[in-house]
FIKOL-959283 format. One line per 5 residues: number of its first residue (from 0); their letters; for each residue x, z, y of C-alpha. Coordinates in steps of 0.02 Angstrom, whole numbers. Layout:
N
NUM	A	X/Z/Y | ...
END
This chain:
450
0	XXXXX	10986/149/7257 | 10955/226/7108 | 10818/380/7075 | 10914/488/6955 | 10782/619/6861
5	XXXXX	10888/762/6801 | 10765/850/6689 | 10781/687/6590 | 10966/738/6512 | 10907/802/6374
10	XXXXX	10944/772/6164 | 10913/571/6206 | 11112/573/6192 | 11063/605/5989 | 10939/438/5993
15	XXXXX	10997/273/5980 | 10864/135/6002 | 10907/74/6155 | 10922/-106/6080 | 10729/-124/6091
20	XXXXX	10660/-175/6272 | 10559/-46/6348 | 10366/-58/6361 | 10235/63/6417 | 10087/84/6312
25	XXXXX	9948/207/6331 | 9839/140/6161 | 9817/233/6017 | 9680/352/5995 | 9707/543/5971
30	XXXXX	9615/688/5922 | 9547/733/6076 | 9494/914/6135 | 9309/967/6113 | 9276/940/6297
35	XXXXX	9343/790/6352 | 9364/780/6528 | 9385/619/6621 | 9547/583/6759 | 9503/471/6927
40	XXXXX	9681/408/6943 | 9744/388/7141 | 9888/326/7213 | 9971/423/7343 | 10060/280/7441
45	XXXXX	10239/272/7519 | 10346/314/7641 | 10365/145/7709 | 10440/83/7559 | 10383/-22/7408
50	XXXXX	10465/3/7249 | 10436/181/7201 | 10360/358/7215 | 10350/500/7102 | 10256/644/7124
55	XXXXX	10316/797/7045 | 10222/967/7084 | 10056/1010/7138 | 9985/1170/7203 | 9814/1240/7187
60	XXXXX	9766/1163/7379 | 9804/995/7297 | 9962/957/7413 | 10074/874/7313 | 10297/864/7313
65	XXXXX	10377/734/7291 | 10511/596/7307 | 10486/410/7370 | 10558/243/7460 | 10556/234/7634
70	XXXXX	10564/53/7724 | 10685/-65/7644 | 10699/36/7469 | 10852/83/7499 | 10849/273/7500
75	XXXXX	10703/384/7458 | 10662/551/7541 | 10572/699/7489 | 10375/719/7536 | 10229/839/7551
80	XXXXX	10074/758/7541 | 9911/845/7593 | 9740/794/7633 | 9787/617/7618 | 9923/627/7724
85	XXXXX	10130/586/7656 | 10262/694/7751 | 10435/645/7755 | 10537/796/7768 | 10687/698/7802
90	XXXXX	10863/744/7759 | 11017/835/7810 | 11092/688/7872 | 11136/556/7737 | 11045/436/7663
95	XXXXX	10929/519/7539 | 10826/673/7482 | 10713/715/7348 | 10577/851/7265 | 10636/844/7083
100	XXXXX	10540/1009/7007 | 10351/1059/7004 | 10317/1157/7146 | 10166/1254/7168 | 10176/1332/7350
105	XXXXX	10003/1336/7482 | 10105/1357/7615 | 10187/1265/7732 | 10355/1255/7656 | 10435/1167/7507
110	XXXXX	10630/1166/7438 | 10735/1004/7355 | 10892/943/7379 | 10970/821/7489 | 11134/721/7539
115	XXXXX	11232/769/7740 | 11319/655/7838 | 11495/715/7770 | 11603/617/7615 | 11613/722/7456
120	XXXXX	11818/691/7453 | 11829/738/7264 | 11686/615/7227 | 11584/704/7118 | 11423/617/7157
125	XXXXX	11329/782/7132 | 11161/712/7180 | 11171/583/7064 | 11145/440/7210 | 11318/382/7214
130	XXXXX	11341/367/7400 | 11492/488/7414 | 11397/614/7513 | 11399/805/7503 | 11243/863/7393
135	XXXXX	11161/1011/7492 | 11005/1126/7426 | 10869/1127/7570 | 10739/1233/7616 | 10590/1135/7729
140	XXXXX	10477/1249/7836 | 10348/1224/7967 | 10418/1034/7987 | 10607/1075/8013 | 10724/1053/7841
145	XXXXX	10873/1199/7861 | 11037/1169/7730 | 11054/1325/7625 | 11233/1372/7590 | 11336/1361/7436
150	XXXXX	11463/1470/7357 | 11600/1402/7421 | 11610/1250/7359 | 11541/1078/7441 | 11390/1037/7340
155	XXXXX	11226/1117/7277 | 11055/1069/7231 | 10880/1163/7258 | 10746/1156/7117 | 10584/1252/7163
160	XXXXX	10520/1383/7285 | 10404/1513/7268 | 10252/1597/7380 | 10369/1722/7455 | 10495/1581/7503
165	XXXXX	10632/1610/7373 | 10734/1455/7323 | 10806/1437/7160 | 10931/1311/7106 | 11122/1328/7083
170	XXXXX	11291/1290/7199 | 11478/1260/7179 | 11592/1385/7191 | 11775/1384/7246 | 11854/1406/7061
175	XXXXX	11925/1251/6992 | 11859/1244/6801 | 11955/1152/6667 | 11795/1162/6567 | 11712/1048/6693
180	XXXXX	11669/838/6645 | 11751/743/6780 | 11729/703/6921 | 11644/858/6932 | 11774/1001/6951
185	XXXXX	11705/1164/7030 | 11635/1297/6930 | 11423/1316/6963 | 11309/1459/6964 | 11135/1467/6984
190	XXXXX	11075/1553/7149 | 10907/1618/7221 | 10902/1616/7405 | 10798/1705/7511 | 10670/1757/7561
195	XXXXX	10757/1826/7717 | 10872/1718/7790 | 11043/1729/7740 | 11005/1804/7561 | 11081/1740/7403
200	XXXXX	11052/1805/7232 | 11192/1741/7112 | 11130/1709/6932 | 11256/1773/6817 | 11286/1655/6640
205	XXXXX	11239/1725/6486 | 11389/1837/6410 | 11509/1708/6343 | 11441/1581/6458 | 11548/1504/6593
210	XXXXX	11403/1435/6715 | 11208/1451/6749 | 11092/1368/6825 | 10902/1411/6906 | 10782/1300/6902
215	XXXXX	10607/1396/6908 | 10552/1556/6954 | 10381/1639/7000 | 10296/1758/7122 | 10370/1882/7021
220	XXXXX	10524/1862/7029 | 10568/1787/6851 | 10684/1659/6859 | 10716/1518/6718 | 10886/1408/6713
225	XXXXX	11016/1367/6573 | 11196/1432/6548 | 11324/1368/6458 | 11487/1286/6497 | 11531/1207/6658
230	XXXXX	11378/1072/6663 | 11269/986/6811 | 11134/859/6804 | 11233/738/6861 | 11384/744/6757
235	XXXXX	11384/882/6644 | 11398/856/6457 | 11223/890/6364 | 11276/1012/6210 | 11257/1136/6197
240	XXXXX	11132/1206/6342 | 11054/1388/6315 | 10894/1427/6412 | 10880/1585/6496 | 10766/1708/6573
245	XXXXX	10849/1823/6733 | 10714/1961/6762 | 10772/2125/6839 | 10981/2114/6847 | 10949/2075/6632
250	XXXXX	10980/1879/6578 | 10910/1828/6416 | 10907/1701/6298 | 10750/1585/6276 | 10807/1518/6090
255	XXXXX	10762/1349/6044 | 10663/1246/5934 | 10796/1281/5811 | 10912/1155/5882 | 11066/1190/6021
260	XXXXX	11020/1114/6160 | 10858/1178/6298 | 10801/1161/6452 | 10656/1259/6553 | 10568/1162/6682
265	XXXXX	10434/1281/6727 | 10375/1449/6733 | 10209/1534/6773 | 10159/1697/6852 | 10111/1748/6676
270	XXXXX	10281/1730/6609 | 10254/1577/6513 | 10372/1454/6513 | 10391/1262/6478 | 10516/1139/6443
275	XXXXX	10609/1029/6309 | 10722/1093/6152 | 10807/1004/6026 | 10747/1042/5848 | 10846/1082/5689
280	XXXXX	11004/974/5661 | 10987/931/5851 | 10880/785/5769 | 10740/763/5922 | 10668/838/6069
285	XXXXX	10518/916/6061 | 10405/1010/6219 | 10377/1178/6202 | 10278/1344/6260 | 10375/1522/6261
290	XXXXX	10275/1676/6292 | 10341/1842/6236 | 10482/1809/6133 | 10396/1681/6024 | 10422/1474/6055
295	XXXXX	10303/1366/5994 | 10314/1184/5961 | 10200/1087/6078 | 10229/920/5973 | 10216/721/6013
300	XXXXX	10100/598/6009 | 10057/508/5861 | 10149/333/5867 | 10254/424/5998 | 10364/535/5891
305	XXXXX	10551/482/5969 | 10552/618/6090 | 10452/695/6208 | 10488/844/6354 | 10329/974/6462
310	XXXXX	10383/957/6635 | 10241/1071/6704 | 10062/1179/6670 | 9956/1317/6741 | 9920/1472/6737
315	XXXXX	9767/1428/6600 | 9904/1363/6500 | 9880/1172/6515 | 10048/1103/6498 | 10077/903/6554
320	XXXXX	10221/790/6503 | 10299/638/6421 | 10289/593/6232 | 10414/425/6195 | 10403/333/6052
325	XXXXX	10530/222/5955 | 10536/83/6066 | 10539/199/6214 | 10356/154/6262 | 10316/316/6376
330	XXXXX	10157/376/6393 | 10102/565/6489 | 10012/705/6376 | 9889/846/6427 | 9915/999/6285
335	XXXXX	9761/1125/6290 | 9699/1239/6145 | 9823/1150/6022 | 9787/996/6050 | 9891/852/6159
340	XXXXX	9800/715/6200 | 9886/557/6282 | 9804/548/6454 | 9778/372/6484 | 9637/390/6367
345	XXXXX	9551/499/6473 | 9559/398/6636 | 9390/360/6694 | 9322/172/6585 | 9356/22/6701
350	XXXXX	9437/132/6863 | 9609/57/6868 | 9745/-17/6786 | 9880/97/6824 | 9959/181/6673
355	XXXXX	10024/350/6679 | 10191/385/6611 | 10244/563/6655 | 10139/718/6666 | 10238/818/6805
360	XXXXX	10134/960/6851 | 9946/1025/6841 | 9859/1167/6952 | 9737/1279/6902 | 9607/1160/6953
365	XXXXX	9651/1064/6828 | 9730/905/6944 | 9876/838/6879 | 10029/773/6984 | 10126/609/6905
370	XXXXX	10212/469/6886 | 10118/293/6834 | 10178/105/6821 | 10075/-29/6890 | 10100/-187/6824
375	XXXXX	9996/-302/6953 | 10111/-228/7111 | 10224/-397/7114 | 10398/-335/7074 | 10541/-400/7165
380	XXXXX	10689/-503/7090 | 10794/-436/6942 | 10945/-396/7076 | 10833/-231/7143 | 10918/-73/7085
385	XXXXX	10769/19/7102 | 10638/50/6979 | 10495/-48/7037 | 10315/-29/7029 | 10331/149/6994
390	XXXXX	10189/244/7074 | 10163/422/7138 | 9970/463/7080 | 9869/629/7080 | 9735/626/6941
395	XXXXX	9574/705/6979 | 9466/790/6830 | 9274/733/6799 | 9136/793/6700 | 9119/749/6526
400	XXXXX	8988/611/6584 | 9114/544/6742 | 8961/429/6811 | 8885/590/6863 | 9026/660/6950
405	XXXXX	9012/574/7126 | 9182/655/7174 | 9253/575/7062 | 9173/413/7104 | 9237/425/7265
410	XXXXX	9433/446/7204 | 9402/294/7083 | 9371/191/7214 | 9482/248/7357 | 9613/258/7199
415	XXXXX	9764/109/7252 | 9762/0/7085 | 9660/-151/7018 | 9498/-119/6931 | 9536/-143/6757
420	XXXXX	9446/-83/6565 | 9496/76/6477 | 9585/-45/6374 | 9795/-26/6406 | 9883/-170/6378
425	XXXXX	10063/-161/6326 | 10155/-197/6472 | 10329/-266/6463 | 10452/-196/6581 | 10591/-309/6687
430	XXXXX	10782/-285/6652 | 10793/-203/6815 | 10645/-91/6776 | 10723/-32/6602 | 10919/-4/6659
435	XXXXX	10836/126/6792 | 10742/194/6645 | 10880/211/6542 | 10981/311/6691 | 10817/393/6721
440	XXXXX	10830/461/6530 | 10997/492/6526 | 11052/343/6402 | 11179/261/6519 | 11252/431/6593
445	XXXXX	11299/447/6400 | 11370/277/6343 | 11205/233/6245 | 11115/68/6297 | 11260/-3/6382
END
């Protein structure tokens, strides 16, 4: 089955080297910040499967949210892992489930989306699995997973959850909209439930706008989405996308890096928020920081200037992402102070060989929640639709001198990889590997790469 990572739709629909086959690199030196702080890189394991995990939020306890294959990699649920310990939180009846957004909650609850046991009869795929099912947004507490409703219409999809257990995310409605990409065909608004049960908050569009969507939102109540015309991660078309602010019954517009098309993917209890915008001309993507009105440019890597997207950050303002250069070679970034660094160069010398790709989230401890590839794993056959050897891993901070940090010792070593160098070799993907990257990114959803 195939893993489909929504934040990814983003300006890739503007890029075109797709040609190239993908690698993942983590060399090349940057300029790194004045204390450079070592990562102890652990993997976080499985839920019976083998083929992949990716761990997207992290809170300041350490537990970690997340998605990953259960036995026979067929389906993946949704997980909460905590004190070395990987929850499934099951479904609502079909097949899959899945945390796609950085949460941050310390308490026992977490929110996602996931498929029931009844057939979608207009087909519109809304999870993005292609099994048919109804798409339902789901709230997990104390070990029981509860549907939250929708608007009317069949399908809807949860995105994050906050301390006072309000879930954000967005649901059809009954109204049939012409403006819609088929198959999709119901109208969408974005929706806070919560935190009694039984509430629901709709999130108006912009004026002009014809749908919204929420995909973050703090203990204060500030909520972060897009608006725009009829649109979902699954099928909607990617220009243009306006990201918006809904604080106090007043939605507002986020801007952009000076191009049309944005999307937030996090926001903190100080009001600052991160995500990816197109800049001028719609040319590339670039991560950014908003705080106050003002949007800065967060930048890419050198040697990987194609695109790159923040997915999450703290409330010190340490933002962690992807940076992708022209051959789509993917490495993560940490940004702190002005300065992004890529952060395989600041895994702990000779720990493992695992090679992080995506930044997802960071708490205020500084751990970081991600996705890494592992190249020594023993993928299966070509005729796997997954995307293999993808691995779930929580990165643990050292001292500047990490041989002194016996903490950190102790995650190198209990960390699931194969002792390598600091040296990252190039690693060159499989054909089944990059066609799930390509969906992952958004390429194939498109008609690019095909």
């Amino acid at each position: 089955m195939t893993f489909t990572a929504w934040k990814f739709i983003t300006a890739v629909t503007l890029l075109t080297a797709m040609a190239t086959p993908i690698r993942l690199t983590a060399q090349g030196q940057q300029k790194q910040h004045h204390k450079k702080t070592y990562y102890a890189v652990k993997d976080l394991g499985m839920l019976g499967g083998t083929l992949f995990a990716g761990a997207e939020g992290i809170s300041n306890r350490g537990w970690v949210t997340g998605g990953a294959n259960v036995a026979g990699d067929q389906s993946g649920h949704a997980f909460l892992w905590r004190d070395g310990v990987m929850t499934d939180l099951g479904t609502l009846g079909g097949l899959n489930s899945w945390i796609n957004f950085p949460e941050k909650v310390d308490r026992e609850f977490a929110a996602g989306f996931a498929e029931t046991s009844q057939i979608d009869t207009l087909g519109e795929n809304f999870c993005g699995w292609g099994t048919g099912l109804i798409c339902a947004p789901f709230l997990w507490e104390n070990g029981a997973i509860t549907q939250l409703p929708t608007l009317g219409g069949n399908n809807g999809f949860g995105a994050n959850i906050n301390h006072r257990g309000q879930v954000v995310g967005y649901a059809e409605t009954r109204d049939l909209d012409a403006t819609c990409v088929l198959p999709q065909q119901f109208n969408i608004k974005g929706v806070v439930w919560g935190p009694k049960p039984g509430q629901m908050q709709v999130l108006p569009p912009f004026p002009g706008d014809d749908s919204s969507q929420g995909l973050a939102l703090n203990d204060r109540g500030q909520v972060v989405g897009n608006s725009g015309a009829c649109f979902n991660f699954g099928t909607g078309p990617p220009f243009p996308l306006r990201a918006v602010m809904w604080q106090n019954g007043i939605v507002t517009d986020l801007g952009t890096l000076g191009g049309t098309f944005n999307v937030p993917f996090a926001i903190n209890n100080t009001g600052q928020v991160v995500g990816q915008s197109t800049t001028t001309g719609d040319a590339t993507l670039h991560p950014y920081l908003w705080q106050n009105g003002v949007m800065t440019d967060l930048g890419l890597l050198p040697n990987y200037d194609l695109f790159g997207t923040a997915f999450g950050f703290n409330d010190h303002g340490q933002v962690v992402g992807t940076s992708v250069d022209p051959n789509l070679y993917l490495t993560g970034f940490i940004w702190q102070d002005g300065v992004i660094t890529d952060l395989n160069t600041l895994v702990k010398p000779g720990s493992t060989t695992l090679q992080v790709i995506i930044g997802n989230d960071i708490n205020d401890k500084g751990e970081i929640a991600g996705v890494a590839f592992d190249p020594n794993s023993g993928c299966p056959p070509p005729q796997w639709s997954n995307w293999p050897c993808i691995r779930a891993v929580l990165m643990l901070p050292c001292d500047e001198d990490p041989a002194d940090d016996q903490s950190c010792e102790d995650a190198a070593n209990n960390a699931i990889g194969v002792q390598g160098t600091s040296e990252r070799p190039k690693v060159v993907l499989p054909e089944n590997v990059r066609v799930q990257l390509r969906k992952r990114l958004g390429f194939g959803r498109f008609g690019l790469g095909r």
